[in-house]
C-alpha positions as a Markdown table, in Angstrom:
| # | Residue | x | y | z |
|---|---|---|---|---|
| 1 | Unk | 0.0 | 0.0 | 0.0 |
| 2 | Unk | 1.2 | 3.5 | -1.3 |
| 3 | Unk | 1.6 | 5.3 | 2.4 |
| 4 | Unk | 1.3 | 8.5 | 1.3 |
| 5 | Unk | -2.1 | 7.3 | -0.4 |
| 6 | Unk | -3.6 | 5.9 | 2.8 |
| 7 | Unk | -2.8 | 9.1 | 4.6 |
| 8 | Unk | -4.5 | 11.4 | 2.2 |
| 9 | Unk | -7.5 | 8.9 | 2.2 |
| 10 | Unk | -7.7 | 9.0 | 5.7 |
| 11 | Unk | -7.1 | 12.9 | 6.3 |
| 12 | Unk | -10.2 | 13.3 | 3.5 |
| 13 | Unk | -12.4 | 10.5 | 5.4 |
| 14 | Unk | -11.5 | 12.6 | 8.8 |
| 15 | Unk | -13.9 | 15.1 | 8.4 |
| 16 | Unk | -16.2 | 12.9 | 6.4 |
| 17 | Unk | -17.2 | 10.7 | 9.3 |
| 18 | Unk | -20.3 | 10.7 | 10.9 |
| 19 | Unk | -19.1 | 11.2 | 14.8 |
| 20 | Unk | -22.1 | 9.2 | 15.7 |
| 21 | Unk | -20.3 | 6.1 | 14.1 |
| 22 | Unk | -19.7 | 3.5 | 16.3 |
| 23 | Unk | -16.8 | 3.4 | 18.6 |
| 24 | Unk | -14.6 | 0.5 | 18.8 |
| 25 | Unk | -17.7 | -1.7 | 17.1 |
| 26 | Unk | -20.0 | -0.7 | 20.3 |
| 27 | Unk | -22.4 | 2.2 | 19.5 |
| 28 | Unk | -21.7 | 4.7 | 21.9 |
| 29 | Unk | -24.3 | 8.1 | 22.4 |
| 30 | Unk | -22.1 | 11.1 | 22.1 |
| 31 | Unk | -23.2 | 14.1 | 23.7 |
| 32 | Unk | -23.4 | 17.1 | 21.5 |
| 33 | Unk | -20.6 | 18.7 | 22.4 |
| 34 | Unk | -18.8 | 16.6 | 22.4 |
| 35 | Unk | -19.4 | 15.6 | 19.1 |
| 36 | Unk | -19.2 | 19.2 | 17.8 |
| 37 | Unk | -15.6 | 19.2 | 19.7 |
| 38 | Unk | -14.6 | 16.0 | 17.8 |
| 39 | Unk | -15.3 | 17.6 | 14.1 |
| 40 | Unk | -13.3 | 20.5 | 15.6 |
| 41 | Unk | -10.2 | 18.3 | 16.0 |
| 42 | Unk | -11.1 | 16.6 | 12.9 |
| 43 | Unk | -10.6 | 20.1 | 10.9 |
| 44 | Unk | -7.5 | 21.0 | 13.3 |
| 45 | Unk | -5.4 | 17.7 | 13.9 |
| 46 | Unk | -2.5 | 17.5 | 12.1 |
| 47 | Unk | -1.8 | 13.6 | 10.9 |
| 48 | Unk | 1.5 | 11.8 | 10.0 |
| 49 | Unk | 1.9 | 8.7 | 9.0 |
| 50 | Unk | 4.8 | 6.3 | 10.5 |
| 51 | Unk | 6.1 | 3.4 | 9.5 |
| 52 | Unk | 8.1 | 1.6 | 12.9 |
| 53 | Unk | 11.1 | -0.3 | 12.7 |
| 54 | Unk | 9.3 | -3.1 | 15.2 |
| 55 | Unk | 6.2 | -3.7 | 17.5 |
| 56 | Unk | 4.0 | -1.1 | 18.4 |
| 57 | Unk | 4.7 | -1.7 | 22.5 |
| 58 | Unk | 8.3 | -0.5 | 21.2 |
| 59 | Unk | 6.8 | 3.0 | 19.2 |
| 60 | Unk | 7.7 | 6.4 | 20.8 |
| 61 | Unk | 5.1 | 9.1 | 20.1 |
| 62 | Unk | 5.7 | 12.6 | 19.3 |
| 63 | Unk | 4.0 | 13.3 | 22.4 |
| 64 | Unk | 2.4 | 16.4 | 20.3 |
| 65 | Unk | -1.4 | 16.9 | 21.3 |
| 66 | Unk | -2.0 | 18.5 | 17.9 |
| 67 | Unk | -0.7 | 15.1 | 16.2 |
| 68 | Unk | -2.4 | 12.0 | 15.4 |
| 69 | Unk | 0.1 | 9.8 | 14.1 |
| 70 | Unk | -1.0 | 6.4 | 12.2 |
| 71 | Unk | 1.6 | 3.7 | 12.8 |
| 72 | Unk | 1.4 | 1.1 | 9.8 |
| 73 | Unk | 2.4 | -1.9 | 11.3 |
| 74 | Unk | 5.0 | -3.7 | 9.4 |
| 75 | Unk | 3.6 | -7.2 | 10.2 |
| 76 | Unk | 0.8 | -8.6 | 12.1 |
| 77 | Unk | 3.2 | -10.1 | 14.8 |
| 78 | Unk | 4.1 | -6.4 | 15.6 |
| 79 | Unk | 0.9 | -5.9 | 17.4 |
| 80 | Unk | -2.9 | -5.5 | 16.7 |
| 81 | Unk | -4.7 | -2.5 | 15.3 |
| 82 | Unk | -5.9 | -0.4 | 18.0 |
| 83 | Unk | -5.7 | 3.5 | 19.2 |
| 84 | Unk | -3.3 | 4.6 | 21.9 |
| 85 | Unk | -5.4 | 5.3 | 25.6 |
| 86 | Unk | -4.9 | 9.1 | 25.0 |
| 87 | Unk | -6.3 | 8.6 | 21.3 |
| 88 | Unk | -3.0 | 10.3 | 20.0 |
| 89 | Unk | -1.8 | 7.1 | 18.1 |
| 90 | Unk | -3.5 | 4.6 | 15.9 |
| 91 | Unk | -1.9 | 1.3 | 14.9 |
| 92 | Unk | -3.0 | -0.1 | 12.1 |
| 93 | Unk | -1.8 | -3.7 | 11.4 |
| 94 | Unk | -1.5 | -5.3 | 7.9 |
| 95 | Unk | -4.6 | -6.0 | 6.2 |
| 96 | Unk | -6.9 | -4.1 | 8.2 |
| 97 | Unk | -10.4 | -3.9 | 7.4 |
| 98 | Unk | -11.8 | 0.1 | 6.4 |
| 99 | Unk | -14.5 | -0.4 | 8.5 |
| 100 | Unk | -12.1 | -1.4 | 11.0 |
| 101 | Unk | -9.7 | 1.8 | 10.3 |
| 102 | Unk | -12.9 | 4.2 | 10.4 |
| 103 | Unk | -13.6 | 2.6 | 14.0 |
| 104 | Unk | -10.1 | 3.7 | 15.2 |
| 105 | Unk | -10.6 | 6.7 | 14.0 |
| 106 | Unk | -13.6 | 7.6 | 15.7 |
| 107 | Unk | -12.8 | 6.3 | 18.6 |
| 108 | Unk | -8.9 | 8.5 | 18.9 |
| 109 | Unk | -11.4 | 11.4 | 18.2 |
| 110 | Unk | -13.8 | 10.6 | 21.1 |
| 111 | Unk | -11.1 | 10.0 | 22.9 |
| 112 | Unk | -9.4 | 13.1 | 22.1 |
| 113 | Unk | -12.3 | 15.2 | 22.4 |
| 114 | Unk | -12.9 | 13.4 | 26.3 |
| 115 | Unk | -9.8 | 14.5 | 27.6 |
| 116 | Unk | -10.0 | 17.8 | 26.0 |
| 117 | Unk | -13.2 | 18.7 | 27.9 |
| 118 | Unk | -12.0 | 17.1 | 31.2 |
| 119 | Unk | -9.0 | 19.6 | 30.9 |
| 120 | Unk | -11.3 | 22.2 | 30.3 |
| 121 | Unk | -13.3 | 21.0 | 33.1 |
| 122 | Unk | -10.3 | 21.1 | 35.4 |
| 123 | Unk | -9.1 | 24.9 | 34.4 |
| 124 | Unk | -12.6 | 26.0 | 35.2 |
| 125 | Unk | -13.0 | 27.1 | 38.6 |
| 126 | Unk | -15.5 | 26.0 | 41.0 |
| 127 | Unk | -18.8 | 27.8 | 40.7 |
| 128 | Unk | -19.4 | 29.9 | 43.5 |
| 129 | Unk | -22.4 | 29.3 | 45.5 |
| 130 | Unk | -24.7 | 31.7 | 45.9 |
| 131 | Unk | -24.1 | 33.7 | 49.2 |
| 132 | Unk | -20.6 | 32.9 | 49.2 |
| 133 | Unk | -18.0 | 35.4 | 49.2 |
| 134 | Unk | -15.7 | 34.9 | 46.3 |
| 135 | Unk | -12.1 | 33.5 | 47.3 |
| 136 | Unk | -9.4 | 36.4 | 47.5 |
């Protein structure tokens, strides 16, 4: 398979999928934020394709939040396909079904989008009750 092919296919099918596909083959019910959030990373992620010298247990990321990097798996002894627990790297082993790939997509996304409202979550200060004096 022509790498740079599968890239641009996927960066074109990025946008194109409907965020209410199911997640890892389990329909999941997406808030609407959250799935607004998740065509917003669509648009924004940048995505670079990688092709290991071994097992995905042995890959590195970036470590860039703005990155989704597709590992293509050299061999299917190298690992399975399946998206990294912050959703910042999918592995895709050798003969891996679209529907499959479109999966891992959405689920990185969901994931991605999860852990960007939880941060925002956590910046956002307490609301104050009413009453309350507000803290110095």
């Amino acid at each position: 398979m022509n790498r740079r092919f599968a890239v641009g296919s996927l960066v074109a099918m990025l946008v194109g999928l409907a965020v209410s596909a199911p997640v890892m083959s389990a329909e999941v019910t997406v808030p609407e934020h959250v799935r607004e959030l998740m065509v917003q990373l669509m648009q924004e992620t940048k995505v670079a394709a990688v092709a290991p010298n071994g097992p995905a247990a042995d890959f590195i990321a970036d470590g860039d939040p703005n990155t989704l990097e597709l590992v293509f798996l050299a061999d299917k002894k190298d690992g399975p396909s399946h998206v990294s627990d912050d959703g910042e790297v999918i592995f895709i082993a050798p003969r891996t079904k679209d529907k499959v790939q479109q999966e891992l997509i959405s689920q990185a996304f969901y994931l991605r989008a999860l852990r960007r409202v939880s941060t925002n979550n956590a910046e956002t200060p307490p609301a104050q009750a009413p009453g309350e004096k507000a803290p110095n």
